[in-house]
N, C-alpha and C positions, 0 to 999 in steps of 0.2 A: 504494500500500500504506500502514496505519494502522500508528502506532508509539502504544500506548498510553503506553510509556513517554517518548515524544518531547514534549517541553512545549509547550504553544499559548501565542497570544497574544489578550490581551484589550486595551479599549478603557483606556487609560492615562493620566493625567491629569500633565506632567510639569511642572515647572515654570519656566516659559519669557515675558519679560516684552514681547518683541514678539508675542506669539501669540493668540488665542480661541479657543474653542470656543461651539458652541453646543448644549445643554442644557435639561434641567428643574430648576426649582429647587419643593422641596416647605417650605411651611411647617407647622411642627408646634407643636403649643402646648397644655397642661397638662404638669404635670410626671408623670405616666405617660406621656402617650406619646412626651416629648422621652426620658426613661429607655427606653422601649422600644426608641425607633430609636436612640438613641445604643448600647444592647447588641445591635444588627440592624449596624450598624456595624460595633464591635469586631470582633464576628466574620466578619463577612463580608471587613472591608479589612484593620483592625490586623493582625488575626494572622497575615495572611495578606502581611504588608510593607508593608502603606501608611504612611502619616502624616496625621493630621489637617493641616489649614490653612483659616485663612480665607482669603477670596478675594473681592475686588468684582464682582458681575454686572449685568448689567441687565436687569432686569426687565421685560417687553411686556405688559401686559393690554389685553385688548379688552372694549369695551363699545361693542356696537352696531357704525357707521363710525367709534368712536373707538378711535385705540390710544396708549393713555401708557406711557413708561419710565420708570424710576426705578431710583438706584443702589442698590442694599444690598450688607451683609457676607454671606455664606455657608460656612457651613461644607461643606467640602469632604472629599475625600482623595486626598491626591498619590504616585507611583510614587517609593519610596526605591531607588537604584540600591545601596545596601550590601544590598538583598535578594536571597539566592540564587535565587530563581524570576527574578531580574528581567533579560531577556533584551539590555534595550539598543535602542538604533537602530542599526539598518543599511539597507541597501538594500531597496525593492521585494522586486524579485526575491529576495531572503534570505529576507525575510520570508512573504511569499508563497508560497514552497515550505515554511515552517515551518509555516503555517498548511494546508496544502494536506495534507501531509501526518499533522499529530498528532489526535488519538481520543483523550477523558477518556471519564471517568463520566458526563458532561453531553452528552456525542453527540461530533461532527467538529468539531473546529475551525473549519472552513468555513462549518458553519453558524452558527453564531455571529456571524460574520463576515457574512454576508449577511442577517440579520436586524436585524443593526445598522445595515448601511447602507440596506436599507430603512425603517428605522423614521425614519433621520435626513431619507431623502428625503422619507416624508409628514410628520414634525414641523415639519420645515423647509423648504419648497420652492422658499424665496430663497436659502438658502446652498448653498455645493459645498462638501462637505471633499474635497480634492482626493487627499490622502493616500488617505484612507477608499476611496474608489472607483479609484482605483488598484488599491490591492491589490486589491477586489473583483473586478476588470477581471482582475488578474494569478493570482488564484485560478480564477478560473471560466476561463483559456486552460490552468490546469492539470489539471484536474476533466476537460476536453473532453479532453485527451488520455490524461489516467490514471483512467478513470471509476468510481467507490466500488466496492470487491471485495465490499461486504457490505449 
């Protein structure tokens, strides 16, 4: 069963100095369109609890059989825990039935979640987020036995 009013979880960026992720990183350049995404930003992260932060990444381009890295700064946005949406780490399994169970405006929860981690599987198909497919693993064993009412 869907709780519209039950919170979901989204992919969170916390900040953590043994850790990585892996990502796109976009560069933007004339001052319209660094203004445009910086107010695509605001509204989408700021106001919604984030925090801007830089952050060091590195960078893979390919040309050809070549692939070079390089480090840059990027701006980011990171999970502020003084935010009342901001649900916290817990277990799998917690989290799992959170996600298993909440319905926004934007569809299930779930899916969400499974589009994410397909995406990461074809962007990435050297890395495991081990996390990520966990829960995907721990949703979809919930999904099988409580299957969508709508």
């Amino acid at each position: 069963m869907f709780v519209d009013c039950l919170p979901g979880r989204v992919a969170t960026l916390i900040e953590d100095q043994q850790s990585y992720a892996c990502g796109l990183v976009f560069k933007v350049t004339g001052r319209d369109q660094i203004k445009a995404a910086l107010e695509h930003l605001h509204e989408r992260e700021i106001l919604n609890g984030y925090e801007y932060c830089i952050i060091p990444v590195e960078v893979n381009t390919r040309e050809g059989e070549c692939t070079t890295t390089k480090r840059i700064n990027a701006l980011t946005c990171i999970a502020n825990a003084d935010n009342e949406f901001y649900l916290g780490p817990t277990s799998v399994d917690e989290i799992g039935e959170q996600i298993a169970n909440a319905k926004g405006c934007a569809g299930p929860n779930s899916d969400y979640l499974f589009k994410l981690a397909d995406e990461i599987r074809n962007l990435f198909p050297d890395y495991s987020d081990q996390h990520l497919f966990e829960l995907q693993a721990s949703v979809m064993q919930r999904r099988q036995q409580q299957p969508l009412l709508c």
